[in-house]
Wavefront OBJ file of the C-alpha trace (Angstrom):
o trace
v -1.928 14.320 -6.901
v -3.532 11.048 -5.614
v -6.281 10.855 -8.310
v -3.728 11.472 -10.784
v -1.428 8.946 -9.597
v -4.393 6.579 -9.600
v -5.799 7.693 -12.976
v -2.259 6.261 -14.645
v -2.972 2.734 -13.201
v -6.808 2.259 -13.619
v -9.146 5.329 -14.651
v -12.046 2.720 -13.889
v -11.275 2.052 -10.401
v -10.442 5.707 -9.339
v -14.249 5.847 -10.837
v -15.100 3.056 -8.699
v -13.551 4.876 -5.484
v -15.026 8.412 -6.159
v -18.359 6.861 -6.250
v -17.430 4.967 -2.710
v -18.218 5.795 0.866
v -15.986 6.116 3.297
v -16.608 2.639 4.681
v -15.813 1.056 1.232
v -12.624 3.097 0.708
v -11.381 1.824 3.916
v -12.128 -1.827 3.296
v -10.970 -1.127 -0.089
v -7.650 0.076 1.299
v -7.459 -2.577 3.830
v -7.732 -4.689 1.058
v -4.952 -3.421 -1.083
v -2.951 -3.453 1.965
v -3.306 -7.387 2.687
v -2.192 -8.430 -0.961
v 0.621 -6.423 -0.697
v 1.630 -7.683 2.464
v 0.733 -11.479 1.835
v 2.598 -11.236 -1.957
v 5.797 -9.639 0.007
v 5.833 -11.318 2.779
v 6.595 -8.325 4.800
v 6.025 -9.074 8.400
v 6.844 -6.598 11.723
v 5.703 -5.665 14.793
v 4.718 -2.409 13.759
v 3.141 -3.267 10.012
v 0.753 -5.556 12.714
v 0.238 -2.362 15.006
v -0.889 -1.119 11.337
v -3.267 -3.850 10.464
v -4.883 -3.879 14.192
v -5.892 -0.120 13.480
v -7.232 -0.556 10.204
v -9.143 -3.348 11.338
v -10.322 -1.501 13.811
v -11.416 1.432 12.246
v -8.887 3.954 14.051
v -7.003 6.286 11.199
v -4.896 9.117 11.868
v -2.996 8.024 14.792
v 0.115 10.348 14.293
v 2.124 8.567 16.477
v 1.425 4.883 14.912
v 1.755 6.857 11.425
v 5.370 8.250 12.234
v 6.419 5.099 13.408
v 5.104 3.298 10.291
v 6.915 6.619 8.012
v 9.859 5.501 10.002
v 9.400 1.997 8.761
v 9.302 2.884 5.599
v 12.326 5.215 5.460
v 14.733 2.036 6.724
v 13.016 0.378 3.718
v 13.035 2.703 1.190
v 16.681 3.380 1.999
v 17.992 -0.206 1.926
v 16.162 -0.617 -1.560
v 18.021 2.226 -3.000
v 21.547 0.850 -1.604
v 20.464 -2.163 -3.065
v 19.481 -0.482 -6.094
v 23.417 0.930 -6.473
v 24.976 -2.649 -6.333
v 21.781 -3.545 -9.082
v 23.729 -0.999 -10.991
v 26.823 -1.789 -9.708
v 26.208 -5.050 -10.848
v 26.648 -6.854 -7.522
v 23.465 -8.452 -6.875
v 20.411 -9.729 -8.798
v 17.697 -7.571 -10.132
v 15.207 -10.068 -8.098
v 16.899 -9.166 -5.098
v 15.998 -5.502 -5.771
v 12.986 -5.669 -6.282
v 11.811 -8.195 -3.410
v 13.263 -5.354 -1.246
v 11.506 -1.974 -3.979
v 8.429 -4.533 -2.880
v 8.380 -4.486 0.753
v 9.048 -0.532 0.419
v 6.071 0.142 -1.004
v 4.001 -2.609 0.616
v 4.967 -0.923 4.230
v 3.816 2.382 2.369
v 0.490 1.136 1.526
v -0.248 0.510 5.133
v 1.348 3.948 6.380
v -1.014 5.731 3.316
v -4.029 3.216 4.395
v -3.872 5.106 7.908
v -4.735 8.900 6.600
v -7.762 10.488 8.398
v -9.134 11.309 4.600
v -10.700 7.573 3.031
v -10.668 8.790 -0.710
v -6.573 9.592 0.091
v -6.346 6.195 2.244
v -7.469 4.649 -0.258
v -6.064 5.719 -3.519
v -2.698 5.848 -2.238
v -2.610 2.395 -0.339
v -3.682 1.253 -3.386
v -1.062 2.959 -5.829
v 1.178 1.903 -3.570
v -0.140 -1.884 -3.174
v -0.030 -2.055 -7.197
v 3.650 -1.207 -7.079
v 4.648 -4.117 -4.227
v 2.675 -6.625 -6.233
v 2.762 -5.322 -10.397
v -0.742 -7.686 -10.281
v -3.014 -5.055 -11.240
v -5.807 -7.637 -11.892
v -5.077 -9.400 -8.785
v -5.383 -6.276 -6.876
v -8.690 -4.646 -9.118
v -10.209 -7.950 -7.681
v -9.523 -7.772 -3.874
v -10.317 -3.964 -4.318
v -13.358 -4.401 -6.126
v -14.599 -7.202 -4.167
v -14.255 -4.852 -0.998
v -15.541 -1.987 -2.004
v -18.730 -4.020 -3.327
v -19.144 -6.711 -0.058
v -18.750 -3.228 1.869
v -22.246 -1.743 0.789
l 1 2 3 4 5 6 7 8 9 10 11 12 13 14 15 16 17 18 19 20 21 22 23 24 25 26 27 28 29 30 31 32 33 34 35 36 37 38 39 40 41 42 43 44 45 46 47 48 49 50 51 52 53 54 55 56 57 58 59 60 61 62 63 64 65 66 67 68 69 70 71 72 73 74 75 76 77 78 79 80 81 82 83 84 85 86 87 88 89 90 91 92 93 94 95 96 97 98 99 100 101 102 103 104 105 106 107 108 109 110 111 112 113 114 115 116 117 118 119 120 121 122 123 124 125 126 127 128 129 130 131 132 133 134 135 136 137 138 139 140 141 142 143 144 145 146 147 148 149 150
């Protein structure tokens, strides 16, 4: 399903991460993660707990990743009330979207965290390209990871 996913975006890259080791998929999902969390300004205590791990090299944790799913719930579910009064016609589309944004930014550091690198990686970054729709900004930070990571 990931590779698919991926394959709609940029069949190049998923070539890019199939081709990667596992220490290139991580920096390439660390990566992803930053520009999505920089371009959304998304800041909590427990997207940082995220970071930390990545940085540190410790994936898997299921308690960090249900806390992080939690996260991401509470997001996803004030995007799609926000999404009804879109439709509704009571606030701005930009205000939708700021909010569809942070969703999937807080995703891409939950995804980031899987114990599997090619999954970490491919699905942090779907998700990054859908909190930023900069898919040349993010090809870049990707690219430039996976390549200073050698």
């Amino acid at each position: 399903m990931t590779k698919k996913r991926m394959e709609l975006i940029d069949k190049a890259l998923v070539v890019r991460l199939e081709r990667a080791s596992s220490s290139q998929l991580r920096a390439a999902a660390l990566a992803a993660c930053r520009l999505a969390l920089e371009r959304t300004s998304l800041t909590d205590p427990i997207i940082e707990e995220g970071l930390k791990a990545l940085t540190a090299g410790d994936y898997g944790d299921p308690l960090l990743r249900s806390k992080l799913e939690s996260l991401v719930n509470a997001l996803d579910e004030i995007q799609w009330d926000l999404q009804d009064l879109l439709e509704e016609g009571r606030i701005d589309r930009a205000t939708y979207e700021a909010a569809f944004n942070r969703a999937r930014a807080a995703n891409a550091v939950y995804a980031a965290l899987d114990s599997d690198a090619f999954e970490a990686a491919a699905d942090s970054i779907y998700e990054a390209y859908h909190a930023t729709d900069d898919l040349a900004g993010l090809t870049g930070v990707v690219v430039a990871a996976l390549d200073q990571d050698r």
